[in-house]
Structure formats: structure tokens, C-alpha cells
VOBA-1610 file (N, C-alpha, C; in pm, whole numbers, padded with zeros to 5 digits, always signed):
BEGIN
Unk-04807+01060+07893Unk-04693+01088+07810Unk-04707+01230+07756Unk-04633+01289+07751Unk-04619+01441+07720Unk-04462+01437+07595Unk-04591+01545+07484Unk-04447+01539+07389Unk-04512+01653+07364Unk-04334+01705+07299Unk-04345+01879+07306Unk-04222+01904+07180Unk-04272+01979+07093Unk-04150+02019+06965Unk-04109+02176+07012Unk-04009+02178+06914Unk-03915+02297+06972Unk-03826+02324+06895Unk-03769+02478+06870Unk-03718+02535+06766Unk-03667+02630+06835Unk-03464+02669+06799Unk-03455+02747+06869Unk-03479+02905+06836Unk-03592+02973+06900Unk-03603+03095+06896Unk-03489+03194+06825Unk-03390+03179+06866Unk-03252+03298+06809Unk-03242+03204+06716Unk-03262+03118+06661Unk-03239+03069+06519Unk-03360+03108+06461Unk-03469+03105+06500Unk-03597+03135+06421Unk-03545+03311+06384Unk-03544+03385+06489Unk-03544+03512+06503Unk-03437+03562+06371Unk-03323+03495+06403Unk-03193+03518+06318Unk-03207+03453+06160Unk-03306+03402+06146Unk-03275+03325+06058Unk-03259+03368+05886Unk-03294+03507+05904Unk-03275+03569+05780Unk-03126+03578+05755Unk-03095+03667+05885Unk-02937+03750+05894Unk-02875+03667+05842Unk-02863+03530+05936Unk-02718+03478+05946Unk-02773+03329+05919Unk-02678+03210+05795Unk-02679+03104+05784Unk-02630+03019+05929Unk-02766+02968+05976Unk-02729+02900+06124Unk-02834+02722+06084Unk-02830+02673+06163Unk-02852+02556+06145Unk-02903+02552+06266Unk-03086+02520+06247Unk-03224+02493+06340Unk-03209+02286+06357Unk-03234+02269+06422Unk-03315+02107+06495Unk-03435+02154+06588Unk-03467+02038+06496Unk-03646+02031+06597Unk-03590+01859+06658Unk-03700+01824+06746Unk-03671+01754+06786Unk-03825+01724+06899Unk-03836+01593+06931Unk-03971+01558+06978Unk-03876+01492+07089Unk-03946+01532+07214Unk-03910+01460+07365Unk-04027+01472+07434Unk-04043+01345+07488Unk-04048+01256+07561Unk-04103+01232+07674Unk-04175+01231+07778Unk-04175+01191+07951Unk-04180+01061+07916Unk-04117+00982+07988Unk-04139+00816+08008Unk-04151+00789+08146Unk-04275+00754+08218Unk-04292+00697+08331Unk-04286+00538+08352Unk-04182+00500+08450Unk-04196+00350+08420Unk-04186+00270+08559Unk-04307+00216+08610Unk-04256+00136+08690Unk-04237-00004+08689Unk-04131-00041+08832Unk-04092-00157+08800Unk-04157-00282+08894Unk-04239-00373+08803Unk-04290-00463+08819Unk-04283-00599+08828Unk-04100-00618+08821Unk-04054-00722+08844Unk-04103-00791+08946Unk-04073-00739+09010Unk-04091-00799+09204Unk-03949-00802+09268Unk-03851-00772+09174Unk-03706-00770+09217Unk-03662-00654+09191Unk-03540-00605+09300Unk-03496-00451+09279Unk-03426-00503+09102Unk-03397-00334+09026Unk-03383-00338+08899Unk-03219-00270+08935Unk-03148-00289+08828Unk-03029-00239+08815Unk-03025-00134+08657Unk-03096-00149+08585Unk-03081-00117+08453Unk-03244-00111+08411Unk-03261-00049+08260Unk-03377+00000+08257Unk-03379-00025+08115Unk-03448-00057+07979Unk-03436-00115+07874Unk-03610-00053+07830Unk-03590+00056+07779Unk-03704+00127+07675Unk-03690+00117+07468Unk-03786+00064+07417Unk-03768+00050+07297Unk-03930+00182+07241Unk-03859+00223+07119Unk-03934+00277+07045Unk-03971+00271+06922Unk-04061+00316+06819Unk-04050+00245+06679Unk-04080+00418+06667Unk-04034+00428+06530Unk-04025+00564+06427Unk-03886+00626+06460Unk-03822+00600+06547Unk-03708+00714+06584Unk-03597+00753+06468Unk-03614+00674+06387Unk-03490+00654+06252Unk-03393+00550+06333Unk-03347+00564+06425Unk-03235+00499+06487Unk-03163+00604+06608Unk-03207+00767+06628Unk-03146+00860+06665Unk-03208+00860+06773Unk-03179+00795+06894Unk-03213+00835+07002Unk-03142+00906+07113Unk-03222+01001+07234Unk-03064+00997+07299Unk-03177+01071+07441Unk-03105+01029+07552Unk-03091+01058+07728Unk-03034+01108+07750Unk-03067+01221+07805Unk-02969+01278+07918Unk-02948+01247+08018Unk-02828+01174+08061Unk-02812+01105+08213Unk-02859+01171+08351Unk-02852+01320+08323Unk-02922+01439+08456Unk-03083+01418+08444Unk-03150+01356+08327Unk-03285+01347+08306Unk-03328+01268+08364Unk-03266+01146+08402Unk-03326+01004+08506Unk-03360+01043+08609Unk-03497+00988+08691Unk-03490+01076+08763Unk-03578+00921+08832Unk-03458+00862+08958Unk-03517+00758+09006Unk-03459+00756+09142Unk-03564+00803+09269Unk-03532+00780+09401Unk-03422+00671+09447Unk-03347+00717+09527Unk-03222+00638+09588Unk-03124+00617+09483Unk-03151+00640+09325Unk-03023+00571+09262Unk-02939+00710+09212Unk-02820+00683+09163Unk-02719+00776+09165Unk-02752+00809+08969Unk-02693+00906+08960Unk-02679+00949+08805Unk-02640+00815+08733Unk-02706+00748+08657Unk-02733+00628+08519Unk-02607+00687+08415Unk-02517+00561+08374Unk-02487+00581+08255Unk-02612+00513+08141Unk-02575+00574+08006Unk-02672+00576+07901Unk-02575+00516+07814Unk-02540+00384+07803Unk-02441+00315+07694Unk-02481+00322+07580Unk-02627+00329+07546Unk-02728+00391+07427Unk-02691+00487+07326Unk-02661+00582+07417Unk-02630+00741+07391Unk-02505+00686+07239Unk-02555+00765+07145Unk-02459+00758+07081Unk-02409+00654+06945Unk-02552+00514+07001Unk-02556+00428+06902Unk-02643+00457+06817Unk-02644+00376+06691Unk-02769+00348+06596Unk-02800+00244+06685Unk-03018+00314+06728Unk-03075+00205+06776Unk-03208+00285+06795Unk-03287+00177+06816Unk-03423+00245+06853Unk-03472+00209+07009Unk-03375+00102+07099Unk-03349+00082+07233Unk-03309+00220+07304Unk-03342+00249+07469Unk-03232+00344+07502Unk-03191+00260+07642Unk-03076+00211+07649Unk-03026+00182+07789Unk-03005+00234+07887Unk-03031+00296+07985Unk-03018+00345+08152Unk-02938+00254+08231Unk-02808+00227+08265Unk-02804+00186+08374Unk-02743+00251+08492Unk-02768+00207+08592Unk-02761+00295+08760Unk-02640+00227+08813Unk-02562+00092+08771Unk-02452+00000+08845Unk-02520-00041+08931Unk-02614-00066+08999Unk-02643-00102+09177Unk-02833-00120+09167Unk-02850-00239+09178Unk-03011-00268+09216Unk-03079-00176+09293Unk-03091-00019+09245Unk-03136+00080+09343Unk-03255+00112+09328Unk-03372+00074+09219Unk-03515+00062+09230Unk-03579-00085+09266Unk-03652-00019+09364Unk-03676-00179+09414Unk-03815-00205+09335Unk-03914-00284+09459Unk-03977-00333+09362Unk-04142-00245+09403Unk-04213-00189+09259Unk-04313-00047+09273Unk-04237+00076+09220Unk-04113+00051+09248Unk-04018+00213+09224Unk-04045+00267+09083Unk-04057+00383+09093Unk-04058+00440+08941Unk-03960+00543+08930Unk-03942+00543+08775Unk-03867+00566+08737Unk-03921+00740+08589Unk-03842+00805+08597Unk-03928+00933+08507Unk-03786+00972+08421Unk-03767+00950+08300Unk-03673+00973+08212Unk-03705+01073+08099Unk-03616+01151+07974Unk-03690+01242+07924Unk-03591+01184+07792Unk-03681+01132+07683Unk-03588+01121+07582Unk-03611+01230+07459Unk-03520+01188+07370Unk-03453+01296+07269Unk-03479+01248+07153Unk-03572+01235+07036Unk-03607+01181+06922Unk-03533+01318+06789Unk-03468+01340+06788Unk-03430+01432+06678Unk-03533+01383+06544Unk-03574+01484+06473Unk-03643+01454+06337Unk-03544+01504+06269Unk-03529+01626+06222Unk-03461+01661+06076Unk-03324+01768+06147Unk-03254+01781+06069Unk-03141+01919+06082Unk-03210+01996+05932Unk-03201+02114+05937Unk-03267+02247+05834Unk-03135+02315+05842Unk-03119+02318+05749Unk-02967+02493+05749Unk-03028+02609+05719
//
């Protein structure tokens, strides 16, 4: 698992000049394979600390044979993040490499 914080530079840089508004934010690698024994259609990751702010980028899934995942997640209060692909396209061993989005604070 690899986690990495981050600040945007031209906000750091700027930050005297001009009232701008910095996010940090902690992401993610999630490696996951699937051990069902049955191809998977959908993908169901839980986390604890997130506040409730989670979020995927659907271009971030990154799972052989299946097409770009909607993220029904995206957008709720939850500490779940949902992936789904529509179509049983990881079979069974397949892995799966996603990159999530834990926001901590907004700073003005």
C-alpha cells in the first residue's frame, strides 16, 4: 500500500499574494484480488478514519478485460467505495489496482 500527501505547489508558492484555498489529501493504491472462485461484477472496499469523504476516480480502476467502472460511491457520505464494471469481467485470481481519494482538511 502506498500513501502519499500533497499540496498544491502554486497554492503553496502563491499563498501570500492571493487568498486561494489549499486541500491536502491522502491517496491510496488498493491492490485486490479476487478470490471468490467466481468472475466478479462489482468491487466493495471499506475504510475506517475517512470522516465519510471518500472518492475514485473511475480512469483510476485499473482491471484487465473490464471497461471503465461506474463509482455510485462517488459523492455519498460513506466510508464504503463502490466500483462497478456492469459485466462479470474479473474472473477468478484477477486483480484489480484502484487509487482512492481520502480528503483531510480544506485551509483558505
Amino acid at each position: 500500500m502506498i500513501k502519499a500527501n500533497w499540496f498544491s505547489i502554486f497554492g503553496l508558492l502563491a499563498a501570500g499574494a492571493l487568498p486561494l484555498s489549499v486541500e491536502a489529501a491522502d491517496k491510496i493504491v488498493v491492490c485486490v484480488q479476487n478470490t471468490t472462485g467466481l468472475s466478479a461484477s462489482d468491487l466493495h472496499v471499506t475504510f475506517t478514519g475517512t470522516g465519510g469523504n471518500l472518492y475514485v476516480d473511475p480512469f483510476s480502476v485499473v482491471a484487465l478485460f473490464c471497461p471503465t467502472p461506474a463509482v455510485p460511491s462517488n459523492g455519498s457520505v460513506g466510508n464504503t467505495a463502490v466500483i462497478d464494471w456492469g459485466t462479470n469481467c474479473v474472473g477468478p485470481g484477477g486483480l484489480t489496482r484502484t487509487i482512492h481519494s481520502l480528503p483531510r482538511f480544506q485551509a483558505s
